[in-house]
Steps between C-alpha positions, in 0.01 A plus 500: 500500500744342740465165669371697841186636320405209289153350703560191730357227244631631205717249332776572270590284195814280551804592304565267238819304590801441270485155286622212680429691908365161719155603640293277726096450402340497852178364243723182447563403866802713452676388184819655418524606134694691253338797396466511066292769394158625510206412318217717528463593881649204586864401563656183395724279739675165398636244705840542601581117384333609199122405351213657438435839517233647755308780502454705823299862618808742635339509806537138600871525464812584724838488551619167637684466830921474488399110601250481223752671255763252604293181476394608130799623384664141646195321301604687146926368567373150578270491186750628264800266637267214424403638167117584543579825416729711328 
């Protein structure tokens, strides 16, 4: 079945993304994360400045904006040229 005959509401399960892909959780007021693995049907993200893990459904999750990608990407060089992270 191609994507022109699938019904209207159908939705289709995300593609799991490779290890370390920055996703943003729309359930977390739009937190960028780091995308770790999958537990169950849910996917873990991490803080890109690192922390604790969270858990989040695959539907609740996107890709983040080039301004969004920038800001967290600048975040994790900041962090690990003050030593918070490795």
């Amino acid at each position: 079945m191609s994507v022109e005959d699938s019904p209207p509401n159908e939705q289709s399960t995300p593609q799991v993304p490779d290890r370390g892909t920055l996703l943003v959780d729309t359930s977390r007021r739009d937190q960028v994360g780091e995308f770790r693995g999958t537990t169950g049907p849910y996917w873990s993200l991490r803080p890109v400045c690192g922390g604790a893990e969270w858990e989040v459904e695959p539907g609740n999750v996107r890709e983040p904006s080039p301004i969004e990608r920038l800001r967290a990407e600048n975040a994790r060089c900041n962090a690990r040229s003050a030593g918070r992270i490795l």
